[in-house]
C-alpha positions in Angstrom: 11.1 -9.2 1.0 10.2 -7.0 -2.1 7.6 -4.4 -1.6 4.4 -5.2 -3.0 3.1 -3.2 -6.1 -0.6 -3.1 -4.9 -2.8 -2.6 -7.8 -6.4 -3.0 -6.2 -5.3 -0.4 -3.5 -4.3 1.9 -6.5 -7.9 0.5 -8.3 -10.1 1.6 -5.6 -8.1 4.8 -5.3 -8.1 5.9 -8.7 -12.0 4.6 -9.2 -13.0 7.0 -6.4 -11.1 9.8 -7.7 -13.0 9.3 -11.2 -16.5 8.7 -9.4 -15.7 12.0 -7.4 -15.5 13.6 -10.8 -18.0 11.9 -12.5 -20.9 12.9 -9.9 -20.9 16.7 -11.5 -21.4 15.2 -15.3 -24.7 16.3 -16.7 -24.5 13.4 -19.0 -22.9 9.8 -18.4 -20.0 8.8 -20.9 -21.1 5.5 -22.7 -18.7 2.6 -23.1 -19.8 -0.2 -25.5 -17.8 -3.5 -25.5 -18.9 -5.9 -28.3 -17.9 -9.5 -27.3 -18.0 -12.7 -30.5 -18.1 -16.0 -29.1 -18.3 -17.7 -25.8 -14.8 -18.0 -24.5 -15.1 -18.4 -20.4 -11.8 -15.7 -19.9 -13.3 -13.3 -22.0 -16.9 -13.5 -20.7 -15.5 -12.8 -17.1 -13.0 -10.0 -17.8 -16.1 -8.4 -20.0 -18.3 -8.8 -17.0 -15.9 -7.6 -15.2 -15.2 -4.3 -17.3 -19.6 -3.4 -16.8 -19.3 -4.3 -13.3 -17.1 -1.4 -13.3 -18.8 0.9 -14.8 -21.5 0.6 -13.4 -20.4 1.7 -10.1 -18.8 4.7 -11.6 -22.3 5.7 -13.2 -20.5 5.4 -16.6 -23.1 3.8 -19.2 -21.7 0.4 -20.1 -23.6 -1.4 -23.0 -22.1 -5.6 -23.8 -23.3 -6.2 -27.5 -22.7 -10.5 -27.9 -22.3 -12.1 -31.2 -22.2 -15.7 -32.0 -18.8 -16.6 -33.2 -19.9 -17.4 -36.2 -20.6 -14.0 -37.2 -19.6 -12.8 -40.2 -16.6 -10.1 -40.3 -18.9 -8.1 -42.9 -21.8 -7.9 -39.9 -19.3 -6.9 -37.3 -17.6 -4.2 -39.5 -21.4 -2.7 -40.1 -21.5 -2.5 -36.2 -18.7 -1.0 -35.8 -19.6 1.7 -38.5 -23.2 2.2 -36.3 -21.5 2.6 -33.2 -18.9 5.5 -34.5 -22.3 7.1 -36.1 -23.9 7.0 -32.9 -22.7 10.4 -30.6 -24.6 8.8 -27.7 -21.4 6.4 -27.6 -18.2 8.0 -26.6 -15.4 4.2 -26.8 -15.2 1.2 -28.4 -14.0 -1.9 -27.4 -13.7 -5.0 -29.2 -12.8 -7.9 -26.8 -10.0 -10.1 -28.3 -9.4 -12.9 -28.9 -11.8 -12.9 -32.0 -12.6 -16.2 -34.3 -10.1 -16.9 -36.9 -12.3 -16.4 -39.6 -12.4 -12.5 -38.5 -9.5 -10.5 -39.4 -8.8 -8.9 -36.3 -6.6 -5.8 -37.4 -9.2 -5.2 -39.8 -11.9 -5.0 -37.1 -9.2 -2.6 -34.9 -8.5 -0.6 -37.9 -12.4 0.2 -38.1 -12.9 1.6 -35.2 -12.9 5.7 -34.9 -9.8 7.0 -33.2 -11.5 9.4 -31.1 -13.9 6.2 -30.0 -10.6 3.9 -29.4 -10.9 3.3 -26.0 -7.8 0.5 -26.2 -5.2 3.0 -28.1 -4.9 0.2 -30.8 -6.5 2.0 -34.4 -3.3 2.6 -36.2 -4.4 6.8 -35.8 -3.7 6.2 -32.0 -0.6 3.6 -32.5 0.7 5.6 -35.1 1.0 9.0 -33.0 2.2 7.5 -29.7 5.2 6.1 -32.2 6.1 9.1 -33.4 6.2 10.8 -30.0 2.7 12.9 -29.8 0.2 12.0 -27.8 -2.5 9.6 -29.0 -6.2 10.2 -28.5 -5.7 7.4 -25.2 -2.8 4.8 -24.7 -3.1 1.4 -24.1 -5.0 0.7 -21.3 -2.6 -2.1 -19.7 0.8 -0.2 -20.5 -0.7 2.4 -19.3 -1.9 0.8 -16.0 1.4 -0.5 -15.3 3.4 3.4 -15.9 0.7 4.8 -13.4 2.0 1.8 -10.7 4.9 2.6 -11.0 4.2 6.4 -10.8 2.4 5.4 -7.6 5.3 3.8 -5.9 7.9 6.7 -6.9 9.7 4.4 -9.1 11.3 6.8 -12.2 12.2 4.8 -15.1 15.0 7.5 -16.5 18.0 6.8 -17.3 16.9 2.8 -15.7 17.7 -0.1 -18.3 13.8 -1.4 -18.4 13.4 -4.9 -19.9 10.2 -5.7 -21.4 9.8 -9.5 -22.3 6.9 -9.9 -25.0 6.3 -8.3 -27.9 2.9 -7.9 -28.3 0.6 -5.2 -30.1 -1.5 -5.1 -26.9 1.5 -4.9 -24.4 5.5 -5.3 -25.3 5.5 -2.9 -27.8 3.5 0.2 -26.9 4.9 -0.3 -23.6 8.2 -0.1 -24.8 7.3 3.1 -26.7 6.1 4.8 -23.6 8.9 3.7 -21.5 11.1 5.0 -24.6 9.3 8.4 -24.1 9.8 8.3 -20.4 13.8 8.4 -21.4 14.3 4.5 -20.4 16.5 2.4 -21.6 14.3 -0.4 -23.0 15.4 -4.1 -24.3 12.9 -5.6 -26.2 12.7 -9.6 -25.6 10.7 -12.3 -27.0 10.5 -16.3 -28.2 13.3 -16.1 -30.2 15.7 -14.1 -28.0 18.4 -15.9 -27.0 20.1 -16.0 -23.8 17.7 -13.9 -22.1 18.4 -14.6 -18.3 21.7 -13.0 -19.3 19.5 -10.1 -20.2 16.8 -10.3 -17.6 19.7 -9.7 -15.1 21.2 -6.6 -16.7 17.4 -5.2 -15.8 16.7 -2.1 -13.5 13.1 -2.8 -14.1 12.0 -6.2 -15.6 8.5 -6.2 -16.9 6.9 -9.6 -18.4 3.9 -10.2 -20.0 4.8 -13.9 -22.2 1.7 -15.4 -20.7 3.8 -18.5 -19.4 5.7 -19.1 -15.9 9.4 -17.7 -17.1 10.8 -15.8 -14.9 12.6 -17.2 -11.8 15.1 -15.1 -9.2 18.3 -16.7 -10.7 17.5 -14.7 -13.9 16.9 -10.8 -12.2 19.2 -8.9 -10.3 19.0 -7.9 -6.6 17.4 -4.9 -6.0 15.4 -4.9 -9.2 11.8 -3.9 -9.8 9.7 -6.5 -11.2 6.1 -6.1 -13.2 4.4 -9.4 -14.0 1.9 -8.8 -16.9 1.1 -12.9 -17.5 -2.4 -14.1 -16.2 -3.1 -18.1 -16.8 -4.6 -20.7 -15.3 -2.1 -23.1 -14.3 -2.8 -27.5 -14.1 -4.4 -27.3 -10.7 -6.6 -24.4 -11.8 -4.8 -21.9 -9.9 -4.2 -18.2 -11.5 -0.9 -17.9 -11.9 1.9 -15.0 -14.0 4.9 -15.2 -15.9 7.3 -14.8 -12.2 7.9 -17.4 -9.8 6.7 -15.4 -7.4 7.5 -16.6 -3.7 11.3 -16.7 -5.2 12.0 -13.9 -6.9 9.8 -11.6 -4.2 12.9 -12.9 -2.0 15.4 -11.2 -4.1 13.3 -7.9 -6.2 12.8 -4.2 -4.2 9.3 -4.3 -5.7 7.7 -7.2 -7.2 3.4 -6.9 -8.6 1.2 -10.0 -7.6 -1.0 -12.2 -9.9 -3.6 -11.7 -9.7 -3.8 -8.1 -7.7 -1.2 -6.4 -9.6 -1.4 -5.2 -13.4 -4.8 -7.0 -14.2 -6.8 -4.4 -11.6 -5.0 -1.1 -13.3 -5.7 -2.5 -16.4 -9.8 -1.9 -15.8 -8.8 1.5 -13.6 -7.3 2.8 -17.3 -10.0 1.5 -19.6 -12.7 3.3 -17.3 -9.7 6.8 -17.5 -9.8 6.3 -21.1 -13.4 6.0 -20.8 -14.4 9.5 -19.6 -11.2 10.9 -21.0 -12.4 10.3 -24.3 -16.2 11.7 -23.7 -14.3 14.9 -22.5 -12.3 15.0 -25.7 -15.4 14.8 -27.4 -17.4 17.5 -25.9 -14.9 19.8 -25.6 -14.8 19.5 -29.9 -18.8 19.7 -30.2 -18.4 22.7 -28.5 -15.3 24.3 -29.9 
């Protein structure tokens, strides 16, 4: 049997570190997370986020809109918040109405505020090899797992199936960095269990069941990003799990796995970016 990447374990151990250092702050950094719209997923994962927080003493401040909401109003929101020094990141829960353009919304956001690494400041510099103001909070959660668990991704090929601006593609950036070799795979990639199984580290994040043991090799390291719900209500990932955990060295549960170090790096990125701040007010 693989060996279970334990995200909540690394959660909890990561969230005490940051409370540890958190109790000698003078002042509490201040996340603010505007949500548009009702949608059930992103109502808990928001709740979630200031549940969070709040244990860590960090100021955590849910701004709802209806999702009717003009993009002009939320643009002038955005604009208050990067005004506002009391508020050190902003995050702007996606998915957003279709009427909203989101990349406009993204690009509005101050870099140095950016607590998702997704402003085209932030995306731009981790693409060109310096280091952005934060990364990605789920990319990044998944590098610190594997950090965790001793698992070096040099010289390893690392196959990253999705493409996303949120996941697939600033992950394969950072791997890149990490001196991986990364394949990129997506919808339109063909023959990909023929790919999948050339993997020393297969990471998927398509958002559908994909992945079955047939398609990895023994031995392998596997990283399932997918969260759903399946027909019986059940959360599910992207990897048959009970299958493929038969044949993998290390496998990451769903849920337990990437969606807990997601919320460990958003509350990182959180004070990370309140101590880039106050160091520049007073250099």
């Amino acid at each position: 049997m693989a060996i279970i990447l334990d995200g909540k374990k690394l959660r909890d151990k990561l969230l005490e570190g940051l409370k540890n250092k958190l109790a000698s702050y003078k002042i509490m950094p201040k996340l603010v997370v505007i949500l548009v719209g009702d949608n059930p997923a992103s109502q808990i994962y928001v709740n979630n986020k200031k549940k969070t927080a709040e244990k860590l003493g960090i100021e955590s401040v849910v701004v709802n809109y209806p999702d009717n909401i003009s993009e002009a109003e939320l643009l002038a929101k955005i604009a208050e918040l990067n005004e506002d020094a009391s508020v050190n990141a902003i995050l702007v829960q996606l998915p957003l109405p279709a009427h909203i353009n989101k990349q406009n919304i993204i690009n509005a956001i101050d870099p140095i505020k950016d607590v998702d690494g997704f402003t085209p400041q932030n995306f731009g510099k981790l693409l060109s090899g310096e280091k952005p103001y934060v990364y990605p909070c789920t990319p990044k959660g998944i590098l610190i797992l594997l950090d965790e668990y001793g698992i070096d991704v040099a010289g390893k090929h690392v196959v990253v199936v999705g493409r996303s601006n949120i996941v697939g593609k600033p992950l394969s950036v950072m791997l890149l960095n990490l001196n991986a070799t990364v394949t990129v795979c997506h919808s339109h990639t063909e023959n990909l269990s023929e790919i999948t199984k050339t993997a020393d580290v297969l990471i998927s994040a398509a958002g559908k069941k994909i992945i079955e043991d047939c398609m990895l090799s023994k031995d392998s390291v596997v990283i399932d990003v997918g969260i759903f719900k399946d027909e019986f209500g059940k959360t599910r990932g992207d990897v048959e799990f009970d299958s493929v955990s038969k044949k993998a060295a290390y496998i990451s549960p769903v849920p337990g796995g990437v969606g807990p170090m997601t919320i460990a790096s958003l509350m990182l990125n959180t004070v990370e970016l309140f101590d880039i701040q106050n160091k520049r007010s007073c250099d």
